[in-house]
N, C-alpha and C positions, 0 to 999 in steps of 0.2 A: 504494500500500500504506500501510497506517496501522502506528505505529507506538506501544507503549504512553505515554501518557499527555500523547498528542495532539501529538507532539513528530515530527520529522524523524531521519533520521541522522545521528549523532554524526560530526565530523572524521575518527577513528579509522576507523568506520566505511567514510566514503565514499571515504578511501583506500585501504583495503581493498579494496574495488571497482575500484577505478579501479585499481587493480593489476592484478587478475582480468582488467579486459578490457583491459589492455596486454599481458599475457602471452600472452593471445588472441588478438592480434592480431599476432605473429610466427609464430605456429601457422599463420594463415589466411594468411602469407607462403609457409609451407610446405607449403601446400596438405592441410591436414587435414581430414576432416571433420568438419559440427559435430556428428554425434552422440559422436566420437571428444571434442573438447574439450570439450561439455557434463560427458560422464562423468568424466573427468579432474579436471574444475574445481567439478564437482558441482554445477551448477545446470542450468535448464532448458535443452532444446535450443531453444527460442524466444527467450531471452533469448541464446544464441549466432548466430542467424539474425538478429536485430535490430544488434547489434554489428558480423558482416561485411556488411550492409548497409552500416552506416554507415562502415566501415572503408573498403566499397570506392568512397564518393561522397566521404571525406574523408580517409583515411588514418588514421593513427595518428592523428594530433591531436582527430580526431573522436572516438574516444572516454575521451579526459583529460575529469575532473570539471570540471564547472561552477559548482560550488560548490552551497552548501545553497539548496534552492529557495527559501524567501524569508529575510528576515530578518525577529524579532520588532520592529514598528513602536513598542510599550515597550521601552528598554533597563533594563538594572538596576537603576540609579540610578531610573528612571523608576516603575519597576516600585513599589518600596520607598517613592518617592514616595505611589504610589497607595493602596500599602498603609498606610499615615499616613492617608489620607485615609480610606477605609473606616473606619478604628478611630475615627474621629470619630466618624460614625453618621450614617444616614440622615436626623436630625433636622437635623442641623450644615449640609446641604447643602439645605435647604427642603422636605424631605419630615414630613409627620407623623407617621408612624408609624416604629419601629423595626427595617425588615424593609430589607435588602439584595437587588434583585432586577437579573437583568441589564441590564434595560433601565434603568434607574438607573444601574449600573454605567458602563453605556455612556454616557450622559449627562456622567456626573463624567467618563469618560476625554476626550468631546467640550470640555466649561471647564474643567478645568486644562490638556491636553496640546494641543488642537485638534488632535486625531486622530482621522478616524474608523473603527469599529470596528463590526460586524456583529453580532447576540446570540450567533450560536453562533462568532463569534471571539474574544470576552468569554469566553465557558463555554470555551472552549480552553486561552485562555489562563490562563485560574485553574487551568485542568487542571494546566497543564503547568508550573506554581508552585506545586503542592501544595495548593491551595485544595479543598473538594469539595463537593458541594449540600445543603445542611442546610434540611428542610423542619420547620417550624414544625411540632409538635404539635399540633390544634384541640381541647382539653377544654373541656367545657361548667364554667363557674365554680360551677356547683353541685355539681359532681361531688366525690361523697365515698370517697376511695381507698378508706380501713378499710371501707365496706360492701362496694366493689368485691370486695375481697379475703377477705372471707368468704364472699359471695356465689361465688364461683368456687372457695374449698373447702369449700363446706359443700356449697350447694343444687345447683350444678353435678352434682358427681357423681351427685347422686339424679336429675335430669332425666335426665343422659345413660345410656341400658340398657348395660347390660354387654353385651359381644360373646361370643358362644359359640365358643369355639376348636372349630375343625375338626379332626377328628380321623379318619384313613381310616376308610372305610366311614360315616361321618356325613353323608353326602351322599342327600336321595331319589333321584338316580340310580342309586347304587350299592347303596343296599340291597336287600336279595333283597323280593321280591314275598313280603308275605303272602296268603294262600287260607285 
C-alpha cells in the first residue's frame, strides 16, 4: 500500500498495528473466528486469515512489528546537505545549463554521498521532503504578452460563436412536425 507523499508508516502508526494483531492473537487462542475478529477490529477478514497463519507457524512473536520496511539511505543531516548542494545550481556541478533534473540529481547524490539511488527513488525522495516537479515554461523569446492578451479579449470572442442555450422544446426532436 502507498502511502501519501511517498513515505511508509509513521512509529505511531505501526504500533498501532502491531497492537491490532497482538490483540488478535489471544482471540485466535480462544478460538474465534476470523470473521468475528475482523468485524470487531475492523479490518479485512484477509488481513485476519494472514495473521493466524502466521500466528499458528510462529506464535505470538510472529506477529510483533518488524520495524519500518527500509530506512531512508539520506539521513537528515544528509538530506540538508544535498539541499546546499542543489541551491548551488546545476552550473556549480558541471552542467551548463540551469535546469535540475533527476538524473542529475542522482548523479550529485552518486559524488558527494557515494550512494546509489534509482530516478524514481530520487522523485521519492524529494517527494517525501517536500520538494515537487517544476517544469520549465517553453515561451518563444518573441513572444509579446500585451498582444497575447488582447488578442484573447478582443478577437477571441469574435472567432468563438456564441452557444444557443437550450431551452425545452428547442430541440428538432421535440418539436411538433410542421405540414
Amino acid at each position: 500500500m502507498r502511502y501519501a507523499q511517498g513515505g511508509g508508516l509513521t512509529a505511531e502508526r505501526r504500533e498501532f498495528r502491531e497492537r491490532l494483531r497482538l490483540g488478535a492473537s489471544d482471540r485466535f487462542a480462544r478460538g474465534e473466528t476470523n470473521m468475528v475478529i475482523a468485524k470487531d477490529l475492523r479490518v479485512s477478514v484477509r488481513s485476519v486469515q494472514r495473521w493466524r497463519r502466521a500466528w499458528r507457524e510462529g506464535g505470538t512473536r510472529a506477529l510483533a512489528s518488524v520495524g519500518p520496511a527500509s530506512l531512508p539511505r539520506l539521513g537528515g543531516a544528509q538530506f540538508a546537505q544535498l539541499e546546499a548542494e542543489l541551491a548551488k545550481g546545476p552550473v556549480a556541478h558541471g552542467w551548463d545549463d540551469q535546469r535540475w533534473t533527476l538524473s542529475r540529481i542522482k548523479t550529485v547524490i552518486g559524488r558527494r554521498f557515494h550512494k546509489g539511488y534509482t530516478i524514481q527513488g530520487v522523485a521519492k525522495m524529494l517527494r517525501r521532503n517536500g520538494w515537487s516537479c517544476q517544469v520549465p515554461a517553453r515561451r518563444a523569446v518573441e513572444r509579446d504578452e500585451d498582444a497575447v492578451a488582447t488578442w484573447v479579449k478582443e478577437t477571441w470572442p469574435q472567432v468563438e460563436a456564441p452557444r444557443r442555450r437550450s431551452t425545452p422544446g428547442s430541440s428538432l426532436r421535440t418539436r411538433p412536425e410542421c405540414r
